[in-house]
C-alpha positions as a printed NumPy array, in Angstrom:
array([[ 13.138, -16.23 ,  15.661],
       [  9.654, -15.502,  13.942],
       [  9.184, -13.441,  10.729],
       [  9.092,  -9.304,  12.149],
       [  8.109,  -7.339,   9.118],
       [  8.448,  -7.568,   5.321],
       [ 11.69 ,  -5.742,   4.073],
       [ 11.219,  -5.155,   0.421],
       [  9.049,  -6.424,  -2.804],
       [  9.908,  -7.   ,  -5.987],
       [  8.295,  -6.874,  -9.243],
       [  8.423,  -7.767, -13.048],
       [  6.998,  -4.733, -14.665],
       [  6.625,  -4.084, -18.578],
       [  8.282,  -0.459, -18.638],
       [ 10.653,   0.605, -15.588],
       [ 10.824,   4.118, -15.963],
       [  6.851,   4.252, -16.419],
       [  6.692,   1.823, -13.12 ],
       [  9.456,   4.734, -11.229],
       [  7.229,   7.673, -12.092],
       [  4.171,   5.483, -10.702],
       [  5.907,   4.589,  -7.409],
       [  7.031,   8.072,  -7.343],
       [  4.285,  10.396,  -8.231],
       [  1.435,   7.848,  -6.251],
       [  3.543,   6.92 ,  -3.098],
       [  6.684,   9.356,  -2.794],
       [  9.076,   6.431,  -3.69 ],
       [ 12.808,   7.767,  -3.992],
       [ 14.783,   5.96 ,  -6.559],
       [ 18.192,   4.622,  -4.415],
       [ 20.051,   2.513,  -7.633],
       [ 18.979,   1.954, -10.765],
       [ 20.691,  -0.064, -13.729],
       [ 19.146,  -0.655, -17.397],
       [ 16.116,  -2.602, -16.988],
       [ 15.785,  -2.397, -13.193],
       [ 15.517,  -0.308,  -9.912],
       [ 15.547,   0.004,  -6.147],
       [ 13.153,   2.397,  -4.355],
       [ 12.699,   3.539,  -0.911],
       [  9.443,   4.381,   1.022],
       [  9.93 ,   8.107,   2.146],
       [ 10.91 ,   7.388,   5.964],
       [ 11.804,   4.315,   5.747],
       [ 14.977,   2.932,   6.891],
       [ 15.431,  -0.253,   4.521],
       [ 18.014,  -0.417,   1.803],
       [ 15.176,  -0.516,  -0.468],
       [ 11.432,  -1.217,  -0.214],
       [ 10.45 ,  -1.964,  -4.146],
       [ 12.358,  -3.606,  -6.497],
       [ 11.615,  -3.456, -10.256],
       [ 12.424,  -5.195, -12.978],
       [ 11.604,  -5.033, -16.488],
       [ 10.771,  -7.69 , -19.105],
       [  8.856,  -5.839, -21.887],
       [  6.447,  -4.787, -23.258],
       [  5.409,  -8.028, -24.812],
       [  4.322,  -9.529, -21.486],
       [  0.882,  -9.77 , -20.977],
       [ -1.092,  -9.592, -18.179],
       [ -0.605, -11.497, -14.664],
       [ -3.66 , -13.985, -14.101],
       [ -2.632, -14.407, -10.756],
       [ -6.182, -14.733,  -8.79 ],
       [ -7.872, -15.311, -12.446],
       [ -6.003, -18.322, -14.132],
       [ -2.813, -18.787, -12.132],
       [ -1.704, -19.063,  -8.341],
       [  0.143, -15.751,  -7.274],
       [  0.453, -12.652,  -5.527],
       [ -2.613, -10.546,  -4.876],
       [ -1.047,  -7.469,  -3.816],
       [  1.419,  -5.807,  -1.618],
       [ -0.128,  -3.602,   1.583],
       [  1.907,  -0.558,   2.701],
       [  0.907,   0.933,   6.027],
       [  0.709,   5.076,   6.403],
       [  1.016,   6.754,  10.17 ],
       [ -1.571,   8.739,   9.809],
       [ -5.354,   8.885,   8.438],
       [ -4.723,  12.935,   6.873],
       [ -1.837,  10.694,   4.848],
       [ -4.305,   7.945,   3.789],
       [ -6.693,  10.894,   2.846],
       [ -3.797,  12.414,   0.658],
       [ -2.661,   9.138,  -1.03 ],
       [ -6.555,   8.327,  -1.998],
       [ -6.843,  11.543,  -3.876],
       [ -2.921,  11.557,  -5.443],
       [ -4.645,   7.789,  -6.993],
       [ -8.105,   9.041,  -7.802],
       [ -6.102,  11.914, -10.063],
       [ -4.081,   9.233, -11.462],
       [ -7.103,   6.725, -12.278],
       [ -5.05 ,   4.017, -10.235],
       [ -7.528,   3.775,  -7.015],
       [-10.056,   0.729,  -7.665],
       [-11.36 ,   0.257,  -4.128],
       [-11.725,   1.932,  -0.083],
       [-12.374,  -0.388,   2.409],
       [-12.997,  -0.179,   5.928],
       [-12.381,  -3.664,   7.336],
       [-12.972,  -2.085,  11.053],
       [ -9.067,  -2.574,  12.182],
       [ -7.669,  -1.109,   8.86 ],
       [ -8.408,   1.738,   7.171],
       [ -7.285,   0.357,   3.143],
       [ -7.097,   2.113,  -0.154],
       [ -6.752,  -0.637,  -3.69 ],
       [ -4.879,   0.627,  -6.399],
       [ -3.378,  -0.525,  -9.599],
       [ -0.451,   0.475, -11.339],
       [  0.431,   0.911, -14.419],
       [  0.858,  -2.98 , -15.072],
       [ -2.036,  -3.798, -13.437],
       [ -0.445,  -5.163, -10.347],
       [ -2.568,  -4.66 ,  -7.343],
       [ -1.043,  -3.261,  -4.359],
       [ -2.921,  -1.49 ,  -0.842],
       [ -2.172,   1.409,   1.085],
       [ -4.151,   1.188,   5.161],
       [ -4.025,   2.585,   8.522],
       [ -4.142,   0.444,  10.975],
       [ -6.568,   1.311,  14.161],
       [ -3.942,   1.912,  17.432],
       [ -4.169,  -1.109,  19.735],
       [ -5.104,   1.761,  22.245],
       [ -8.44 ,   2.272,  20.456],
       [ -9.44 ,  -1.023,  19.271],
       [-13.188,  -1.514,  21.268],
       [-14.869,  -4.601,  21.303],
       [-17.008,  -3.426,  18.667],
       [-13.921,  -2.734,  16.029],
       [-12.926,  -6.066,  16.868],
       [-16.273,  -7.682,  16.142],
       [-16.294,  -5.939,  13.079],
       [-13.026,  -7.305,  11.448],
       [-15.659, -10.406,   9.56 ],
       [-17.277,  -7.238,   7.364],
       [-16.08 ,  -5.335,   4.777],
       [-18.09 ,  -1.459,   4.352],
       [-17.291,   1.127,   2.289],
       [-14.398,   3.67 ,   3.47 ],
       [-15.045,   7.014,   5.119],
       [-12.538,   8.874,   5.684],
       [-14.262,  12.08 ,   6.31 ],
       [-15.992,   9.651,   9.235],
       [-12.667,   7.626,  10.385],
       [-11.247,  11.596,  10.7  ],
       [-13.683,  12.413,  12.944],
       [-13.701,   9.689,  15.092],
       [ -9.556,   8.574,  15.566],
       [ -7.943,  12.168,  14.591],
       [ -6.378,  13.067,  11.7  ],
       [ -3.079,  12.578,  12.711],
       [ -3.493,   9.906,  15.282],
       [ -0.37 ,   7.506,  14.48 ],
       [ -1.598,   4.131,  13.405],
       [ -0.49 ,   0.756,  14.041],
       [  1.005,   1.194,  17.489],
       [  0.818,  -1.733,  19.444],
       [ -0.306,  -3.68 ,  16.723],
       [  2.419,  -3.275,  13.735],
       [  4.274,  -0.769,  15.854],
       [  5.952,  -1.854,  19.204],
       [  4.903,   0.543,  22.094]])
């Protein structure tokens, strides 16, 4: 049987109640357990047992040079439903000086962010299967800035993403 989705990520973070209010305030993580030195959040809607893990190891550890000095992870990508949801998360970051980047990569719709570690993670909407053109699919080599006024305009705001392509129809 393939691989379907990812279920949950976990982390090594510095502080874990700083890294809880992150998830929290950015994404609308709900703590579901927490012990000293570690917790299990959920993704509001989602159905997992948990979708984050954290764990802490101090405030002595220094930065990851994953990408820099050392092999590792890049960064985690979380998917929204709608655009009006992507538009919402990119300013709840901006106020929190955690966005870094906006990228339309033609198929996805993807906001960068850092959080309070430094760990990189993204938040996209995925273009409906339904409304992939030939152009959007030529498009998926080039990288241009995001729009989201623009991407509004032209899928809906609340056009669910993803189905057909990370959602089964």
């Amino acid at each position: 049987m393939p691989v379907q989705r990812l279920n949950h990520a976990v982390l090594f973070v510095r502080d874990v109640e700083r890294s809880v209010a992150f998830y929290q305030e950015a994404l609308g993580f709900t703590v579901v357990m927490g012990m000293p030195g570690a917790a299990f959040l959920q993704a509001s809607g989602s159905t997992n047992d948990h979708d984050l893990g954290l764990f802490e190891i101090g405030a002595q550890a220094g930065p990851s040079g994953a990408g820099r000095s050392t092999v590792g992870l890049y960064h985690l990508a979380w998917e929204v439903d709608t655009l009006r949801e992507l538009e919402r998360i990119a300013v709840k970051l901006g106020e929190l000086n955690a966005l870094v980047g906006a990228s339309d990569h033609s198929t996805t719709k993807a906001l960068y962010a850092k959080d309070p570690d430094g760990l990189e993670f993204e938040v996209s909407w995925l273009v409906p299967a339904d409304l992939l053109t030939s152009e959007t699919l030529s498009g998926r080599s080039g990288i241009k800035p995001l729009d989201i006024a623009r991407e509004k305009e032209r899928y809906g705001a609340d056009t669910r993403g993803g189905l057909g392509v990370s959602i089964p129809v």
